[in-house]
N, CA, C and O atoms as CSV, one atom per row, in Angstrom:
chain,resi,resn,atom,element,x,y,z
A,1,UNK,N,N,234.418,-26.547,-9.882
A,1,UNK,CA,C,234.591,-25.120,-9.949
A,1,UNK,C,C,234.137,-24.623,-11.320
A,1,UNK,O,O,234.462,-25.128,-12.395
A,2,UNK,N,N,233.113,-23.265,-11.087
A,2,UNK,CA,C,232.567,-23.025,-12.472
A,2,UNK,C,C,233.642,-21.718,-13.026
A,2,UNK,O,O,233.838,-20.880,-12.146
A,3,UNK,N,N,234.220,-21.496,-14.112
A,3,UNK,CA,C,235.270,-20.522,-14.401
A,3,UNK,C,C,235.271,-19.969,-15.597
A,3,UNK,O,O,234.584,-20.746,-16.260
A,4,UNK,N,N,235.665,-18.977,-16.397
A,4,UNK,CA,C,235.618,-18.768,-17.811
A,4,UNK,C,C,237.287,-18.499,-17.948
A,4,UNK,O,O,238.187,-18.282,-17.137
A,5,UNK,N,N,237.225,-18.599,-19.053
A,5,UNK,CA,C,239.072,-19.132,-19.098
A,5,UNK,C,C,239.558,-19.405,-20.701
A,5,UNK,O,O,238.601,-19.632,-21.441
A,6,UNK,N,N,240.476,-19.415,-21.156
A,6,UNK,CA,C,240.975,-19.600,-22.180
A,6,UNK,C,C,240.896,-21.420,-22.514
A,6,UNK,O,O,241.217,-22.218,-21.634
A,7,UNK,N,N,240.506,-21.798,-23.662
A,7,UNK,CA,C,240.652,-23.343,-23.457
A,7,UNK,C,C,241.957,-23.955,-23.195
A,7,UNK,O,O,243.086,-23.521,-23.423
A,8,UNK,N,N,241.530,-25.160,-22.616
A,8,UNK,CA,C,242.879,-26.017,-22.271
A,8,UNK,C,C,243.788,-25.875,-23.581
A,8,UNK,O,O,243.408,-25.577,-24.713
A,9,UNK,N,N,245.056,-26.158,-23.154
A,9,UNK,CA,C,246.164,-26.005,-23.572
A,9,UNK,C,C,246.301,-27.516,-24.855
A,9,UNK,O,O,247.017,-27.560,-25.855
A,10,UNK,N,N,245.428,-28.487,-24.382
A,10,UNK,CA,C,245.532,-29.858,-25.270
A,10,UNK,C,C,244.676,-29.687,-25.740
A,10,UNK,O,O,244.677,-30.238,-26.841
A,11,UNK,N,N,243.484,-28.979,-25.456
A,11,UNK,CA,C,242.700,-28.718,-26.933
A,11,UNK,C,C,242.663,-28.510,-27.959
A,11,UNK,O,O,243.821,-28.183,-28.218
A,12,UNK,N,N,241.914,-28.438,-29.136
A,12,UNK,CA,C,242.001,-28.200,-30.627
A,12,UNK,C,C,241.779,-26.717,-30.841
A,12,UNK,O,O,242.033,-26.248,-31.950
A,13,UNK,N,N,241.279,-25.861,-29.766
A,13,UNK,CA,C,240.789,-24.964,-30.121
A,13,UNK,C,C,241.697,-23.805,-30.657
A,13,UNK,O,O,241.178,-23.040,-31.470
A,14,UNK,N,N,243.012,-23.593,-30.281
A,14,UNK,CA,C,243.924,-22.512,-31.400
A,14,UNK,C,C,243.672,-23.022,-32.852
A,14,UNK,O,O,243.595,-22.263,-33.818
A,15,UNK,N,N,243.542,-24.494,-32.922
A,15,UNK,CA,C,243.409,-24.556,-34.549
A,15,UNK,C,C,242.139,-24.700,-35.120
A,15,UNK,O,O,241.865,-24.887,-36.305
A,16,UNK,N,N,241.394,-24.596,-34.162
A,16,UNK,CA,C,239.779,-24.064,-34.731
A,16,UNK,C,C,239.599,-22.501,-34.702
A,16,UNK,O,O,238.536,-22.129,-35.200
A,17,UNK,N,N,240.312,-21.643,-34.284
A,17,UNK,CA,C,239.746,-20.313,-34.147
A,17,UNK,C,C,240.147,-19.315,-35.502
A,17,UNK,O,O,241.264,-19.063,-35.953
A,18,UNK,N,N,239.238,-19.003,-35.816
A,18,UNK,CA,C,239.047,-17.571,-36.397
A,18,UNK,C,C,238.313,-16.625,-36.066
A,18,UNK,O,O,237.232,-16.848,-35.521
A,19,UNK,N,N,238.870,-15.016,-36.398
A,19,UNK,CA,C,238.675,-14.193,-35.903
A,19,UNK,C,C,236.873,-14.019,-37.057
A,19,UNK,O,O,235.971,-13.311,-36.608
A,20,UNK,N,N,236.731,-14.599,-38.129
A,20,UNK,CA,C,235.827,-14.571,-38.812
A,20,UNK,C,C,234.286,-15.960,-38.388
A,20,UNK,O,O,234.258,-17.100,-38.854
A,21,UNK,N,N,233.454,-15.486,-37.639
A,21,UNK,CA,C,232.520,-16.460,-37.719
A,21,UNK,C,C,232.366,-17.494,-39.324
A,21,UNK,O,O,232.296,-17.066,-40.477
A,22,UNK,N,N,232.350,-18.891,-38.856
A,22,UNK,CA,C,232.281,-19.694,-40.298
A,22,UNK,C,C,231.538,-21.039,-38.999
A,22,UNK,O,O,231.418,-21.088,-37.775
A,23,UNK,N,N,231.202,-21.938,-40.162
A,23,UNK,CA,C,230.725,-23.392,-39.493
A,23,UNK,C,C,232.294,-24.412,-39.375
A,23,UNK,O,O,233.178,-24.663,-40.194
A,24,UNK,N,N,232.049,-24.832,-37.810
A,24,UNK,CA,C,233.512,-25.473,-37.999
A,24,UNK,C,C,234.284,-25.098,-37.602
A,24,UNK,O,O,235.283,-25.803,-37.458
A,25,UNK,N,N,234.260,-22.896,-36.927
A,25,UNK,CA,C,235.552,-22.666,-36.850
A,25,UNK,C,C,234.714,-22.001,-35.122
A,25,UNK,O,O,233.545,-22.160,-34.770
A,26,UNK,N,N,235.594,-21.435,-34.537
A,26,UNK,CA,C,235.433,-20.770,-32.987
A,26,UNK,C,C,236.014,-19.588,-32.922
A,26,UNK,O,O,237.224,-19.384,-32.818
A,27,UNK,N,N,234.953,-18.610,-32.997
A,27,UNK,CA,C,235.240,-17.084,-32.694
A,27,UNK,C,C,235.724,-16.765,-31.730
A,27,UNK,O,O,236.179,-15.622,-31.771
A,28,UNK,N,N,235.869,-17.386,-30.641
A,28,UNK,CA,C,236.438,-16.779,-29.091
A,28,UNK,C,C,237.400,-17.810,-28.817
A,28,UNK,O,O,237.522,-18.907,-29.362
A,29,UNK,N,N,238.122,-17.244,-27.805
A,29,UNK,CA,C,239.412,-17.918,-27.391
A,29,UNK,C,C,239.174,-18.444,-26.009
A,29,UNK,O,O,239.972,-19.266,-25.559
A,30,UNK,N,N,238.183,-18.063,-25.316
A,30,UNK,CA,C,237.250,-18.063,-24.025
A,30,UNK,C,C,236.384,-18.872,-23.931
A,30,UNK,O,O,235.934,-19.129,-25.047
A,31,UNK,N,N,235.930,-19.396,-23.182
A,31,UNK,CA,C,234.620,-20.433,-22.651
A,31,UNK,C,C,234.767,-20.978,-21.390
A,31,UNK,O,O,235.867,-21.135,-20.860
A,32,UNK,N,N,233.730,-21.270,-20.892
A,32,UNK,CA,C,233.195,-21.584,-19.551
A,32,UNK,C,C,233.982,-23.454,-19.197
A,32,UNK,O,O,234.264,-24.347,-19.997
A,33,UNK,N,N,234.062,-23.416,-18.208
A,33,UNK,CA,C,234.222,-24.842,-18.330
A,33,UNK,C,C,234.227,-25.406,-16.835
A,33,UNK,O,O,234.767,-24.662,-16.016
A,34,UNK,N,N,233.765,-26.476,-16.412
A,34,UNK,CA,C,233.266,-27.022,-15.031
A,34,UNK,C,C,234.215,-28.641,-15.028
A,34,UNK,O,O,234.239,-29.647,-15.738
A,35,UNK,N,N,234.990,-28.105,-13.657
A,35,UNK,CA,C,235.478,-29.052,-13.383
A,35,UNK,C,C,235.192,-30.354,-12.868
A,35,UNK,O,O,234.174,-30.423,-12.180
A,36,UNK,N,N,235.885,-31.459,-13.045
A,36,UNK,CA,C,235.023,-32.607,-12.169
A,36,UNK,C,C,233.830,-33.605,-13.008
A,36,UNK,O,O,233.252,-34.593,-12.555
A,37,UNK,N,N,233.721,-33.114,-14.080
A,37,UNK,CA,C,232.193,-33.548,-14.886
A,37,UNK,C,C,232.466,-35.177,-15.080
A,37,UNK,O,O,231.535,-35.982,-15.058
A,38,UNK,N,N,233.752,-35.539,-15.257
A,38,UNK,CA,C,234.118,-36.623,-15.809
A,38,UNK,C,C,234.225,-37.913,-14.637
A,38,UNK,O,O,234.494,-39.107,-14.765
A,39,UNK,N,N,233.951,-37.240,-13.692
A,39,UNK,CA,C,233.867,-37.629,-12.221
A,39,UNK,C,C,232.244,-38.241,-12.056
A,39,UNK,O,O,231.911,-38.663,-10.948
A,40,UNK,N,N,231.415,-38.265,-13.016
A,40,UNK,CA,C,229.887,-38.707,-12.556
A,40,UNK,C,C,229.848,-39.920,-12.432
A,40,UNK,O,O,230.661,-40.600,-13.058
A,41,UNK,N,N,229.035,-40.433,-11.718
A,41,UNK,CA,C,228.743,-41.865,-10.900
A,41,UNK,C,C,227.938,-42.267,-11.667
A,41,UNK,O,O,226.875,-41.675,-11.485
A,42,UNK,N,N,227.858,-43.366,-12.869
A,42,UNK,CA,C,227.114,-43.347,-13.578
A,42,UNK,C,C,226.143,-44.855,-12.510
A,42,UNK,O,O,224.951,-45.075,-12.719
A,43,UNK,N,N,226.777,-45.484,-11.702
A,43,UNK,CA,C,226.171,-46.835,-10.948
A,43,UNK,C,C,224.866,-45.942,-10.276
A,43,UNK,O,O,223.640,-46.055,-10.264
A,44,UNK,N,N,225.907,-44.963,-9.710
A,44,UNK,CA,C,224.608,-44.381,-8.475
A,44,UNK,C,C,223.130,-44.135,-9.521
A,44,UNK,O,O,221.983,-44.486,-9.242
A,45,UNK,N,N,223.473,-43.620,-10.426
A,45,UNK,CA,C,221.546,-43.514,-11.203
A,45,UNK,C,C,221.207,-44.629,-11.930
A,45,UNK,O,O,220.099,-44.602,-12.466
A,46,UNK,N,N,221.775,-45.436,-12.052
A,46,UNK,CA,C,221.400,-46.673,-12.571
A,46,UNK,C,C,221.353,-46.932,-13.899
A,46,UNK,O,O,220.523,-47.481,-14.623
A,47,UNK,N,N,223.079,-46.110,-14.185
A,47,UNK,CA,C,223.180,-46.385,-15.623
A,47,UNK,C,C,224.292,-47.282,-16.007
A,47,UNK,O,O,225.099,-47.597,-15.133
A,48,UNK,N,N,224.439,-47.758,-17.289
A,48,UNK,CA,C,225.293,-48.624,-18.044
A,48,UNK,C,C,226.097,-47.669,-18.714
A,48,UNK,O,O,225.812,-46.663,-19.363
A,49,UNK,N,N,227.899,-48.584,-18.201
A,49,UNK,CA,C,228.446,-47.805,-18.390
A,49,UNK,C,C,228.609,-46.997,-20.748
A,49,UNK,O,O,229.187,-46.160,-21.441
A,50,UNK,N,N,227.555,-48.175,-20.818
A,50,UNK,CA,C,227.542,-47.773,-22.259
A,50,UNK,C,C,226.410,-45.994,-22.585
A,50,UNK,O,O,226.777,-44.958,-23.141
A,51,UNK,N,N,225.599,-46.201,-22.211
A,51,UNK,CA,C,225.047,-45.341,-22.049
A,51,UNK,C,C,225.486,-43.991,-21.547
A,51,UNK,O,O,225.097,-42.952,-22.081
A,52,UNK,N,N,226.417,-44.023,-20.367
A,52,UNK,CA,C,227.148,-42.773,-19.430
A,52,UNK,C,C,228.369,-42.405,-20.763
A,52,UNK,O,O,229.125,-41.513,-20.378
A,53,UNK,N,N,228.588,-42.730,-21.716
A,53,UNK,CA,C,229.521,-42.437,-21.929
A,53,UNK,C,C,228.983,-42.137,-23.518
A,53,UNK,O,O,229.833,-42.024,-24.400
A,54,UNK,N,N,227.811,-42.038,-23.782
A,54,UNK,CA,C,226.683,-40.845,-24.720
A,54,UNK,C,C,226.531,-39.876,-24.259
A,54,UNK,O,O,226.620,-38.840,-24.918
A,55,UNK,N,N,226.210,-39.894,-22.783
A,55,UNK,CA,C,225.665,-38.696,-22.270
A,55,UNK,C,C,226.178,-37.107,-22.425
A,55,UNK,O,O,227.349,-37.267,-22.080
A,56,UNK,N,N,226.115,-36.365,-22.578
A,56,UNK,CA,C,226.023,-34.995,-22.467
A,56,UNK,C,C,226.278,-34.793,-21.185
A,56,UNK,O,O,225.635,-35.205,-20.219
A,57,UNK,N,N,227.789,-33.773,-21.218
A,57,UNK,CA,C,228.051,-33.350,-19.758
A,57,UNK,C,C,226.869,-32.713,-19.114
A,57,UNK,O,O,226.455,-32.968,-17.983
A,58,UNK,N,N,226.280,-31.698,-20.111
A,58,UNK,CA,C,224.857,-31.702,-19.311
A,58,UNK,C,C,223.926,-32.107,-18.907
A,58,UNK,O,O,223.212,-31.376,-18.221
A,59,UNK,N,N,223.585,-33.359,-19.157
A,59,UNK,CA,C,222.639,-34.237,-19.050
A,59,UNK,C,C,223.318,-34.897,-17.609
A,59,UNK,O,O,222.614,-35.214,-16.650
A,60,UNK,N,N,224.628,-35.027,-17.631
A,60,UNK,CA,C,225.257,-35.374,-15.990
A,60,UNK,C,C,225.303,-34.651,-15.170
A,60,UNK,O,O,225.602,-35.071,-14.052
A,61,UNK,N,N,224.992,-33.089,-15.394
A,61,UNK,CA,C,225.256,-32.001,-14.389
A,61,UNK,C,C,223.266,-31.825,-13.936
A,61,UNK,O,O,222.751,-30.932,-13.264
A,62,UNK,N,N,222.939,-32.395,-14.254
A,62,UNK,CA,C,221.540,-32.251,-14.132
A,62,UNK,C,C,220.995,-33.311,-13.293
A,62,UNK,O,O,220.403,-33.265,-12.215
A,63,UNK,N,N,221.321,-34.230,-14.013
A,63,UNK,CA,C,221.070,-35.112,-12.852
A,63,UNK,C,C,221.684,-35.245,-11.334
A,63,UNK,O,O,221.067,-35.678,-10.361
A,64,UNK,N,N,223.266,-34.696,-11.359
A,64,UNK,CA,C,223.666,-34.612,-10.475
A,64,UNK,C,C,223.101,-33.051,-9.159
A,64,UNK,O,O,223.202,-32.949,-7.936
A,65,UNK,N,N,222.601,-32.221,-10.115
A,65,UNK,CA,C,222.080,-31.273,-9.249
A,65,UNK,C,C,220.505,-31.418,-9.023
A,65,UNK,O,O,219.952,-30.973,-8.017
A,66,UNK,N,N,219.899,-32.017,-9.953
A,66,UNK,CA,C,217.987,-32.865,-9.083
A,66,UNK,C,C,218.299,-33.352,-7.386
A,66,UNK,O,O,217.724,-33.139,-6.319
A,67,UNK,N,N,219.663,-34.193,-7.849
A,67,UNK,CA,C,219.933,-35.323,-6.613
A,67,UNK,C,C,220.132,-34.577,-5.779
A,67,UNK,O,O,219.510,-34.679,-4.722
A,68,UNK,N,N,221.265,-33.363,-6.020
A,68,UNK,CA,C,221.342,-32.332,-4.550
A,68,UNK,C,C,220.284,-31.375,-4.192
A,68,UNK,O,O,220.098,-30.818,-3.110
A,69,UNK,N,N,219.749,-31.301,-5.083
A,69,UNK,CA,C,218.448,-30.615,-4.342
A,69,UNK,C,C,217.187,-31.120,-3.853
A,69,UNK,O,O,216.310,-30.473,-3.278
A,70,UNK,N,N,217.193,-32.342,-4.143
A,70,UNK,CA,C,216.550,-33.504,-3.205
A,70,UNK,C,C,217.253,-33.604,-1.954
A,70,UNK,O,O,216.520,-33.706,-0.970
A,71,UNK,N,N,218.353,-33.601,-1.772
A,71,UNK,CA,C,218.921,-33.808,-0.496
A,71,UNK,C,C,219.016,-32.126,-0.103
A,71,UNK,O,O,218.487,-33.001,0.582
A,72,UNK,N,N,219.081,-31.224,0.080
A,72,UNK,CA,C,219.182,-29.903,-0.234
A,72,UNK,C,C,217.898,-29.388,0.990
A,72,UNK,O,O,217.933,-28.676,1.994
A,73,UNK,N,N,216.510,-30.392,0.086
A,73,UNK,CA,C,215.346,-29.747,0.060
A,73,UNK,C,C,214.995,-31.051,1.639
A,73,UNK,O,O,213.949,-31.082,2.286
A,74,UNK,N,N,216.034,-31.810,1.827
A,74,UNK,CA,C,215.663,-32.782,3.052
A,74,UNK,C,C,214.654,-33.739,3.057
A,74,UNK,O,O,213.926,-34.145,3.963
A,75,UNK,N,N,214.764,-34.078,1.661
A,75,UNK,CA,C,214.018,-35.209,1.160
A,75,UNK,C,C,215.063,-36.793,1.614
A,75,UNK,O,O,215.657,-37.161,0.601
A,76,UNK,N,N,215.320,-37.567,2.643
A,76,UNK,CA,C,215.890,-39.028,2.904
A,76,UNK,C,C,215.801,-39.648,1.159
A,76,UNK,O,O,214.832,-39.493,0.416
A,77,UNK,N,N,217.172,-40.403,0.794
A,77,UNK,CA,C,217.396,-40.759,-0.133
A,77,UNK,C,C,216.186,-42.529,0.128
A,77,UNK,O,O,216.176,-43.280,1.104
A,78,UNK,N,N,215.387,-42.618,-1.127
A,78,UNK,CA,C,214.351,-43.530,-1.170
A,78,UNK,C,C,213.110,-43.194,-0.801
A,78,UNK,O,O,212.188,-43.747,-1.401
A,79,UNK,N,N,212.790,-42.195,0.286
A,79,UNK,CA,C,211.469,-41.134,0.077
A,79,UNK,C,C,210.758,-41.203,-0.622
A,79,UNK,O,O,209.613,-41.473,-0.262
A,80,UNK,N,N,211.005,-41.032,-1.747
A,80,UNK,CA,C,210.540,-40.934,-2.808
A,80,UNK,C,C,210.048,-41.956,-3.896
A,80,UNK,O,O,209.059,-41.791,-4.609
A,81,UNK,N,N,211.002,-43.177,-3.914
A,81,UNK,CA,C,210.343,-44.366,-4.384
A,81,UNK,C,C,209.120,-44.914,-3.931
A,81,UNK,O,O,208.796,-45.270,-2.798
A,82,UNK,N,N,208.273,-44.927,-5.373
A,82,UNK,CA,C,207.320,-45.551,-5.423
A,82,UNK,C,C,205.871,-44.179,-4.903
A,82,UNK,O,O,204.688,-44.357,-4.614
A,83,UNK,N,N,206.541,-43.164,-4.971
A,83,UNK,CA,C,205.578,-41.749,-4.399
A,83,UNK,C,C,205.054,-41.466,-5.854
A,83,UNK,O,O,205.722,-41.982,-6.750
A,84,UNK,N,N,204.149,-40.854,-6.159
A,84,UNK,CA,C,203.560,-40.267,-7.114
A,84,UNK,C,C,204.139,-38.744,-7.427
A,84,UNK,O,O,203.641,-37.633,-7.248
A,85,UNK,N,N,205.215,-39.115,-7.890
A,85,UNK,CA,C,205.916,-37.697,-7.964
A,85,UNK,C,C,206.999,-37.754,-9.274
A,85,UNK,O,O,207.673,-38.719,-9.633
A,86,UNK,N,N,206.956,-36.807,-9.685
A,86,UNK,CA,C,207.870,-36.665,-11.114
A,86,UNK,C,C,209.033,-35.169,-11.019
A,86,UNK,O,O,209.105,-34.179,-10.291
A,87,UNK,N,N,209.494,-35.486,-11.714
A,87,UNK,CA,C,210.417,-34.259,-12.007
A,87,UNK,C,C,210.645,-34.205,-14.226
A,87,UNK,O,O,211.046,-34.940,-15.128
A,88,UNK,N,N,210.121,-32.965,-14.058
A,88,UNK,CA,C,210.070,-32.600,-15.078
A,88,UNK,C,C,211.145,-32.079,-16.343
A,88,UNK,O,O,210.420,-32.844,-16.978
A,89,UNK,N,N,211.682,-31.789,-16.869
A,89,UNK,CA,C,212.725,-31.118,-17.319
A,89,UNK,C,C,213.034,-30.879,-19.042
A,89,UNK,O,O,213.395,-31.850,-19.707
A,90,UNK,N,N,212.878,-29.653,-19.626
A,90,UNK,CA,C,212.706,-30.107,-20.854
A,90,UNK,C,C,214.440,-29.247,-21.471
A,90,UNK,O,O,214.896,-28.123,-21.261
A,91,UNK,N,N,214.901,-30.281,-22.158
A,91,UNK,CA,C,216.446,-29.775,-22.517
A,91,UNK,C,C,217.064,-29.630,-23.947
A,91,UNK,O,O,216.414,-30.276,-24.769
A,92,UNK,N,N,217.622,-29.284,-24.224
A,92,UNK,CA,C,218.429,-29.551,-25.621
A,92,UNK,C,C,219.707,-28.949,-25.810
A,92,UNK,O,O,220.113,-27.862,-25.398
A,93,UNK,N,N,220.604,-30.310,-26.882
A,93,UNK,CA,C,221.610,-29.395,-26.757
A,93,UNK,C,C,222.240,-29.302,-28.179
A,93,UNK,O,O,221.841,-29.895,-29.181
A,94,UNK,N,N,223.346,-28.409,-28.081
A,94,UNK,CA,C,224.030,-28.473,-29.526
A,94,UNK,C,C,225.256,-28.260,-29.592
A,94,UNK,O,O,225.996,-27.365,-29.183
A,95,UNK,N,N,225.423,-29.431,-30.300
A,95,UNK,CA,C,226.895,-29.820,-30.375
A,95,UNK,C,C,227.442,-30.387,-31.639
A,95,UNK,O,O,226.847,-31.249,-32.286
A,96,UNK,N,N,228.849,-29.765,-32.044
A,96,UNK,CA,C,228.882,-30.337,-33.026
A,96,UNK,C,C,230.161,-32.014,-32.740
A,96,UNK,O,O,231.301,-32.113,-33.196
A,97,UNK,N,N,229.638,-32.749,-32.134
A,97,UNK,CA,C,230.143,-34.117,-31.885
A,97,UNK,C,C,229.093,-34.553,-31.511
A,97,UNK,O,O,228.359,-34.134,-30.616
A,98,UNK,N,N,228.933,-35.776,-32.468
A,98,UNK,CA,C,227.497,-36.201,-32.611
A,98,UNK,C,C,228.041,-37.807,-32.633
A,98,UNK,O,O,228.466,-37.883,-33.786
A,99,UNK,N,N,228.259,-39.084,-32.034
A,99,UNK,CA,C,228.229,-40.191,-31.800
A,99,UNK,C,C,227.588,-41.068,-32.787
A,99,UNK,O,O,228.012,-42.114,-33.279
A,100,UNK,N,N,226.172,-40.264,-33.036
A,100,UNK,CA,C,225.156,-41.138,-33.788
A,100,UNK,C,C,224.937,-40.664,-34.994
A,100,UNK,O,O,224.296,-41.235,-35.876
A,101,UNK,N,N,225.555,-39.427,-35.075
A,101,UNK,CA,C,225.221,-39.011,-36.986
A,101,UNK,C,C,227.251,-39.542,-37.877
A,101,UNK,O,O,227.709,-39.286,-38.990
A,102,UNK,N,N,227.841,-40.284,-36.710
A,102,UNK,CA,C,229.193,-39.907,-37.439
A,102,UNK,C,C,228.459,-41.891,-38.293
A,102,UNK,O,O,227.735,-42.815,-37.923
A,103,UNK,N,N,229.196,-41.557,-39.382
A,103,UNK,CA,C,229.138,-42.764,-40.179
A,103,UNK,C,C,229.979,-43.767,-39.946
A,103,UNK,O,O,231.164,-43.440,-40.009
A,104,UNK,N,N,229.723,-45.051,-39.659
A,104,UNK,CA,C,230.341,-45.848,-39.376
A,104,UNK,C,C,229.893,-46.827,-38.514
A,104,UNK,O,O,230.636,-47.755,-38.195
């Protein structure tokens, strides 16, 4: 379910917010948030569970919606292997939790 909403209640975010934009802090008390994300099948695309657990919820919501619109579009799952066909996608994201810049 896609919703906009006050953040969870176990979040950090009352003690990140100010009413003053700064780096570090969160101007709104509001944000979007999609249920279920933590729910991705990382076997079904043929990932390690080391890897699925770098990923970017968006990078899982993407892949998970290619797959439904392959099935969507009535493409049989394997169709496609070994076809001369690509899917394109150019992304970025920003975040400040970074895995690979924390030291250590």
């Amino acid at each position: 379910m896609r919703r906009v909403t006050r953040h969870p209640s176990d979040s950090t975010a009352d003690a990140l917010y100010s009413p003053d934009p700064a780096p570090g802090r969160l101007s709104g008390r509001r944000a979007g948030f999609i249920d279920g994300v933590e729910q991705f099948d990382a076997e079904f695309f043929g990932i390690s569970d080391t890897e699925a657990a770098e990923l970017d919820p968006q990078q899982r919501l993407l892949l998970m919606t290619a797959w439904e619109a392959l099935e969507d579009a009535g493409y049989p799952p394997g169709q496609l292997h070994g076809a001369t066909a690509g899917v394109y996608v150019g992304a970025c994201t920003r975040t400040t939790r970074s895995s690979s810049s924390t030291p250590g």
